[in-house]
Each structure stands twice: as C-alpha cells, then as structure tokens.
N, C-alpha and C positions, 0 to 999 in steps of 0.2 A: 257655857256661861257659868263662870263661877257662883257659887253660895257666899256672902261677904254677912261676918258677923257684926250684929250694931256695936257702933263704940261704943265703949264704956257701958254699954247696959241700954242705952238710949233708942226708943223704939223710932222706925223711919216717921212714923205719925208726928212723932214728936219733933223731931227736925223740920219735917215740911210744915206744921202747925206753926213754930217759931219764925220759919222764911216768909210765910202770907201777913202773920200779927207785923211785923218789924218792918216790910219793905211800903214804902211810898214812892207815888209817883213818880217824884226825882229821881230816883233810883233804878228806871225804867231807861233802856235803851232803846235810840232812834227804833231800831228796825220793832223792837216789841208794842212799843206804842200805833206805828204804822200797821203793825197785825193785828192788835184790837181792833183798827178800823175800819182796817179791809174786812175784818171777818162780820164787825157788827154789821156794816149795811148789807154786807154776799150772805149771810145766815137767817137777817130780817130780811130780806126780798126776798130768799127762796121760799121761806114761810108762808108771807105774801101768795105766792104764785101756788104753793101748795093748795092753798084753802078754796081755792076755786078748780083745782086737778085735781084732787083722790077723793075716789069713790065713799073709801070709809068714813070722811071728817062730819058730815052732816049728822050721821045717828052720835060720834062721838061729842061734839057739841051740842045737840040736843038730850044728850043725857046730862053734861054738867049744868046746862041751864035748868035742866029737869031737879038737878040736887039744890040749886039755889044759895045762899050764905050770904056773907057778907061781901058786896063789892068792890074788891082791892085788887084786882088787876085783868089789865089788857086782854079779852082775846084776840089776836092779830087777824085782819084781816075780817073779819065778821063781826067785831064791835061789842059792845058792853063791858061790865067788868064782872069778875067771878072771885073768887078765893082765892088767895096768889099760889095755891097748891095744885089749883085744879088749873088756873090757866098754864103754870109751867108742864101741868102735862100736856094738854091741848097744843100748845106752841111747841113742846116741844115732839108732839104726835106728828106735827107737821114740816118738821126740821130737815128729816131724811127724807121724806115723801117722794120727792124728786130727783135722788139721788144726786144734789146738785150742790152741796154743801162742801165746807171745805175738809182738805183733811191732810193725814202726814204722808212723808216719801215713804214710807213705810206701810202708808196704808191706814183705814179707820182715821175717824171723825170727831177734832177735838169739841167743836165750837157747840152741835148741835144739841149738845147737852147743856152747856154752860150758860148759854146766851139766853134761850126760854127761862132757866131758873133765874138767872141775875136780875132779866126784865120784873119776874115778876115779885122777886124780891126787893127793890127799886123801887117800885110803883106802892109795894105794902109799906115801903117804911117810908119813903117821900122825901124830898131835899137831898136825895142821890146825887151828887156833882158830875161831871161829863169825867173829869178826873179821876175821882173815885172809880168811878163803874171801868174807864179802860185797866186801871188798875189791876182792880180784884179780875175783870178777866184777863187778863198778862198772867197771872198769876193760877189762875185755872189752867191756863193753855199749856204754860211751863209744867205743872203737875201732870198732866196728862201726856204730853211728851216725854217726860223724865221717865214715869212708867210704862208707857207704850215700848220705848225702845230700849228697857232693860231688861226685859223678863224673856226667859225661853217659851215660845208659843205655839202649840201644836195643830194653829186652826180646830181650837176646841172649843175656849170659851170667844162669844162675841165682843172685841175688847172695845167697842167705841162705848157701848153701854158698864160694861163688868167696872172700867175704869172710869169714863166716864160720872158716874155718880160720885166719885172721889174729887175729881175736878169740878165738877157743879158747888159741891160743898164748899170748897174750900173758897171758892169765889163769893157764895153767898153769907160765908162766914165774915170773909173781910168787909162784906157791906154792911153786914147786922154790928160789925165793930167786935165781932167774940178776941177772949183771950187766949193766949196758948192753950189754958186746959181744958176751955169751951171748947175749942177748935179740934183739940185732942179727940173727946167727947165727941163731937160730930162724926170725925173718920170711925170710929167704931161705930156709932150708929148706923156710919152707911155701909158698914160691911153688912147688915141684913138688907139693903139695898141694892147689893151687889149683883147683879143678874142677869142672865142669857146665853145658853150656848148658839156653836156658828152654825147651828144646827136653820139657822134663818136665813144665813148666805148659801146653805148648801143648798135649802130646800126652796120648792118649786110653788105659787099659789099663794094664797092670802095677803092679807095686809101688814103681819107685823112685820116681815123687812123694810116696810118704810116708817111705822109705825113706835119702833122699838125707843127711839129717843125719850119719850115724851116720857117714861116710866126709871130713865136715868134722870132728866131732867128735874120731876117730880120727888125722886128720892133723894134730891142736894135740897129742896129746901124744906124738906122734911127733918133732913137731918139736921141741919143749921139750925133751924126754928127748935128741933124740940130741945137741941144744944143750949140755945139761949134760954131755956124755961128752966136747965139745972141736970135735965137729966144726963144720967153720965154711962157711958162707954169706958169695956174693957181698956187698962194701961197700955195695952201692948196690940194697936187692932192691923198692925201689919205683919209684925216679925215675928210674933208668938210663935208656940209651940205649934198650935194649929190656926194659925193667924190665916191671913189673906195672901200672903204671898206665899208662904211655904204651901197652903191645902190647895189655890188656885194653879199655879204657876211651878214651884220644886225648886227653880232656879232661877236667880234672879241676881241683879252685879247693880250691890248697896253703893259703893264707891263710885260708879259711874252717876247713880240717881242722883248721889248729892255734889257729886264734882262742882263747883265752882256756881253754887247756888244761891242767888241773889247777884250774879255777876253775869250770870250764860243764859237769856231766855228764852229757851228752847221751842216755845211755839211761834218763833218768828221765823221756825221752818214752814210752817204749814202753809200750803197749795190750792188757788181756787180754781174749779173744774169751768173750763168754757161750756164743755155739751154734758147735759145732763142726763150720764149713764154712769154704772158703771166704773171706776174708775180705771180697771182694767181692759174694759172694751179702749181705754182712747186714741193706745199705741197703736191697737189695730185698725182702729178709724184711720187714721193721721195716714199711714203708712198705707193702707191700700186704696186709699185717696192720691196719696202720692207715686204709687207705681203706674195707677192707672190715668195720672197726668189730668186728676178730676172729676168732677161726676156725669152719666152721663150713655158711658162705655159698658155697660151691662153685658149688650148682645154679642160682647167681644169677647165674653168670656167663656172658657168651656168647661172650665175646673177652680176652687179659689183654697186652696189650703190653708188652715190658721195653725199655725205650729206654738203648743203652750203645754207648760206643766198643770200639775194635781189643780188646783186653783180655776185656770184656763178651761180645765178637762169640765170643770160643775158649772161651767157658764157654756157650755158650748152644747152638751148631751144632757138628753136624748136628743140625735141631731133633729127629727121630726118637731119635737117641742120645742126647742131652741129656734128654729128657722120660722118657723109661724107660730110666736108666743100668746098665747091665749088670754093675757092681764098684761095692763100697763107695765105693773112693780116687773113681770116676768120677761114684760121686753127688754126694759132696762138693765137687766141682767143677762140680756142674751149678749155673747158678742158676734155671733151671725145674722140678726138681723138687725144689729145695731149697725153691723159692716155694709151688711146690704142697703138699708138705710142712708147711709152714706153715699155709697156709689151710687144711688137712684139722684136721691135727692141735694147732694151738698154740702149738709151738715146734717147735725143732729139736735133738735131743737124741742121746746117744750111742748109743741101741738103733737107733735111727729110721734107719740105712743096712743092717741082716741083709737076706738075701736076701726073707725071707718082708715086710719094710716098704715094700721095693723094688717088690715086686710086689699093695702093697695097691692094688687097682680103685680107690676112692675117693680115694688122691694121682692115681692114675694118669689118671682122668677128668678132672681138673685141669688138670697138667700137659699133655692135649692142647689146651686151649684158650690155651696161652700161644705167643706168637709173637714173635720177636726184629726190633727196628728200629734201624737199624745208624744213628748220630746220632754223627759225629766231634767235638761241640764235647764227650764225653765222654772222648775216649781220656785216656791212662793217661801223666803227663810224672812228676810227682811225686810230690804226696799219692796215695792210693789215690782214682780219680774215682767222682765222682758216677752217676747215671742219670735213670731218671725210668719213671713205672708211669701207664698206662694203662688203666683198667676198663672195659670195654663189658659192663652187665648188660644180660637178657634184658629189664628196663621199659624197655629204649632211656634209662636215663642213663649218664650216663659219666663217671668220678670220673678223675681226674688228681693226679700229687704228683711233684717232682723227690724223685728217692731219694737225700738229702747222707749222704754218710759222718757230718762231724763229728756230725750227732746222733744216730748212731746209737745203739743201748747196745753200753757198751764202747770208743768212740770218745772221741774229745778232748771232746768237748761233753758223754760221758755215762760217765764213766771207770765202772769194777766200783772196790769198795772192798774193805776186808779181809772182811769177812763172807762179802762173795759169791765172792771167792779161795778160803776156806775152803771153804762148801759147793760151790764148782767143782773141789774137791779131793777132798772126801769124795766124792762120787757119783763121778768118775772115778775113782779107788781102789775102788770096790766092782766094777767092773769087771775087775781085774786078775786074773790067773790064780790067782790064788794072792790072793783080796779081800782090801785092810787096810781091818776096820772096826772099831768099836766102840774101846776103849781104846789099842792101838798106832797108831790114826790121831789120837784127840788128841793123844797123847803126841805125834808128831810136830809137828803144828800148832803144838803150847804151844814144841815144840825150836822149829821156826824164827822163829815171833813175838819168842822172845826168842834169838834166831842170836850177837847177838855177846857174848852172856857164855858160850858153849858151848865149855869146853876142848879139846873133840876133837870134829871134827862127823865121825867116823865112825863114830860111836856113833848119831848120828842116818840115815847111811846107812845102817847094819847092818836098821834097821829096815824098811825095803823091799826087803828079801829073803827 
C-alpha cells in the first residue's frame, strides 16, 4: 500500500475536519442514514443486554457512582446520570461485552465507540435533534471506515479502539457544533487517546477484550470537550513527521481516504452479527451446521477439523483451552466450542456462555472431537478470511465445505434487515439489569425507526436507564 503525500501541504486531519464541519443531513445517502439506525438500536441493545451479562460492570459502575459529579448523562441500562465522560466510558465498557456489535467486512467495530460518546455528548448538551445525532454518527462511521480500510495492518495495534477514538471525536465534535480548527484541535488531542495493542484479541482471560470500547469511547469526548474549551492540538496530528499514521501504521493510501468524500459513506458497509461471538467463529458456525444438516448429530461424529489461517490459529489453541473455555469473554472467542455449541445446541445465543452452558457434557463431548489445521492460504489481510470444515463421521464418510464469510448470515452476501435488528434488540434488552421489555422497548424501537423527526433524542436516552 502506497505512502500518498498530503496535497498541497494540507494535513488528512484537516480535510476530514472540513468534511464533518460542512456536511448536513441532506447530504446523507439512503443507505448511510439506514446505518445510523440500524447501528443505534443493534449498539444500544447490546449495551442493554451487556449490563446484566459481564462479570466486570458492577465494580465498574460502582466506582463511577463512587466518583460522583455532576449529573449529565445516561448510564444505560442501570439508570441515573453521571458526568457524560464517565458514562461514555461505562456505556461504552459495555459495547463490546458481548461481542455482538456491529462491525466492517474487514473486520473491527465502528459504532461501539461512537454511539456511547455521542449518547452522552447529546444528553450534556440537550436539544440534540434525531437528525443531528444520525448525522454526526454517518459521519463517525465514514471516518472510521476510511481508516480501517486504508492503512497496512499487521494484527498489531487493536484498530477498533486505536481508530476508533478518531471517530467518537469527530462525531462528538459535530454535535458540540466545533469548527474546522476546533475539530482540528480535537484529532490531535485524541492522538494521546489513541490506544491498545491486539495483544487483547491474541490473549486469553480478563475482561478488557470486551471491555476495551469504553476507554475509546471516553477519549472522543474528552477530546471534543477540551476542543471546545480552546485548547489546541498539534497542525499536522495525522501525517506529520511522526504523526499517527506514519509512527502507527508506515503505510497508508491518503488518495483512497479521501476519494469521493462527502459523496461515498463508507459505513453503510458495516455488518450486524446474528450470534454473539466472535465474528470469525461465524463461517464456521454456519457451515458445520450446514454439513451436519443441523443440530443434534454429535454422536455421528468421529473427527471435526477447522481449517484457518494466523487469526483462526489464536482462537482455536491451546486446543484444551479453547474446547473448555474457562470465562465467558474466552468462550466467545473460542471457535471450537462455539462450533460445538452449535452442533449441540442450534444456535448461539446470549445465555449459552454462563458457567453452568460452559460446562454442559454434551457441547463438551463435541468440542473434544474438534481439531485445528493450520492452512496459510487463510490468514487474515483484509476482509475477515475464510476457512474451511472438515467432518469425519463414525460411517467413515467425510463431508467437506470451505467456510466463506460473505455468506455467512449477517455478512455481505446475507445482511440481517430491520426485523431481525429489532428482535436482536428486544431479546438483548431483556437481558439487561434492570430488562426493557414490553411497551418502553417498542417505544424505543418506533423512537429510532423514525430518529430524524425526534426533537431531542434525550428523551429517547432517558429511556435505557
């Protein structure tokens, strides 16, 4: 991937600052506006369903209640209002939780950052219009797409958070109303916000893999806020000498970022996950679901091979830890007992990681018969790669299927539509600590289906708390 010099001297900060100040709503294409919407209610429900599934949330929210301030916004799901710094972390601590959020063909998670800042950026400043807020997130989403899929990546840095804080900014800037040189100011701010190697997707244990958002989320309205107060960021906080893309990245294709900008909005690629893993466990869900003609067929098997590259290889081994995951976050990332999971049970669902599912014998006998083949024409450059499934039953036949992403469900070849957004909504909201179901969960749904006639969508926050 080429090295592309800024024109004329002009730093990328400063183009994409001028693209968020100048673009309004009208200017927003069918499909961008429909992926604001899809992502707000699929990003606020899994939040939802978070706050009542991970271990960690309770001490985390009893410490920001613990810090106290002034009350300007939402904690989701658990109620009151906190500092809109502290809830965009909290919200956004609980974005990834479930690994259920959306994200690109590529891989990584535009919204989980964006959406907890914007909330609680919206709720501090008040009279947010349903318009506005899809806006500045169109606008997010596109920034975060533009960078995702321009820079060479060596599964080093974590890019949903590293970039992510780029796109929370830039969203929360448009809310706060900044000008190019506020806006400017911001993305250099949030290059010290900039953070996390994939050292969270390789590794095994704790809670920041799902965790990680909330600290991307937190540093977009850090940075917008202390923007608007004057303070100012390096000229140049992308392309510099030792800027953000050259000390991050080395290479990166300027020309492709800005191709056709304010015309192409590039997050109206992004993907919402039906089963909540993984996003690479899916093809292998789908697929060895489909050779074995369903769930059910266990005792038929005598061998289950999962053929995947570099990527595949850190979700699969140590094959012992991987087949009986010891933590929820650690199932989620297994893709053998998220297979076996499947083949027992069905699907893959949000009860299906508690300790007592973890430990059902019948995923578990499964699970032991699955075995990992390490196959490089798999590893992981762009899109999210392929695999391929292997069956060896007990009658000595043996079923075979490459496992392609694009058709997965949920993937480009098999997108979720508004229905199944909706009930991917309801049911992770009846999860939440504090369940929204029955009438305050359609009223929400009917708010965001129609988002841009909503004079104040804090009114529409209010209601997940």
């Amino acid at each position: 991937m080429p090295v592309s010099s800024p024109a004329a001297g002009e730093d990328l900060g400063a183009a994409l600052a001028r693209h968020v100040v100048t673009t309004g709503f009208d200017a927003l294409p069918a499909q961008a506006v429909q992926a604001a919407k899809y992502s707000t209610l699929d990003t606020l429900g899994v939040i939802l369903g978070a706050s009542g599934l991970m271990d960690a949330m309770p001490g985390i929210v009893g410490l920001v209640r613990d810090w106290g301030g002034k009350p300007e916004s939402t904690l989701i799901g658990w109620g009151g209002k906190v500092p809109s710094i502290n809830a965009a972390f909290v919200n956004g601590a609980m974005g990834h939780g479930l690994d259920f959020d959306d994200h690109l063909p590529e891989g990584h998670h535009p919204s989980v950052s964006i959406i907890p800042a914007m909330c609680a950026i919206a709720e501090r400043k008040g009279g947010v219009t349903g318009a506005e807020f899809i806006t500045a997130l169109a606008l997010g989403q596109d920034i975060f797409a533009r960078l995702r899929k321009n820079v060479t990546w060596k599964q080093d840095w974590f890019m949903t958070p590293v970039l992510g804080v780029f796109a929370a900014t830039a969203a929360c800037g448009k809310l706060l109303g900044l000008d190019e040189e506020q806006l400017l100011n911001a993305f250099g701010i949030a290059t010290c916000q900039s953070a996390t190697t994939f050292q969270i997707g390789y590794g095994t244990g704790g809670d920041l893999r799902g965790t990680y958002a909330g600290f991307s989320a937190k540093g977009g309205v850090l940075s917008a806020l202390l923007a608007e107060t004057g303070l100012k960021g390096t000229s140049t906080p992308f392309e510099g000498k030792a800027a953000f893309l050259p000390v991050y990245f080395g290479e990166w294709d300027r020309e492709a970022m800005v191709a056709d900008l304010g015309k192409d909005f590039q997050g109206a690629t992004i993907l919402y996950k039906l089963w909540p893993s993984c996003g690479l466990t899916h093809a292998y869900i789908d697929t060895a679901l489909r050779l074995m003609d369903g769930p059910g067929h266990g005792d038929e098997i005598s061998k289950l091979e999962l053929y995947g590259g570099d990527f595949a290889k850190q979700l699969s081994e140590p094959a012992d830890f991987r087949r009986h995951p010891p933590t929820a976050p650690d199932a989620k990332f297994s893709i053998p007992y998220t297979v076996a999971l499947a083949l027992t049970k069905g699907t893959v669902g949000l009860g299906d990681f508690s300790d007592e599912r973890r430990s059902d014998p019948e995923i578990a006998a499964v699970a032991e018969k699955i075995e990992f083949v390490d196959d490089p024409q798999y590893n992981w450059s762009q899109a999210l790669p392929d695999g391929a499934v292997r069956i060896h039953l007990e009658n000595g036949e043996t079923l075979f299927s490459e496992a392609r992403h694009h058709d997965t469900p949920g993937a480009v070849g098999r997108p979720l539509d508004w229905p199944q957004i909706v009930s991917k909504f309801k049911d992770s909201a009846s999860y939440a600590v504090r369940p929204l179901t029955g009438v305050p969960a359609e009223v929400f749904v009917r708010g965001v289906e129609k988002l841009e006639t909503i004079p104040d969508v804090s009114a529409l926050i209010e209601l997940l708390g």
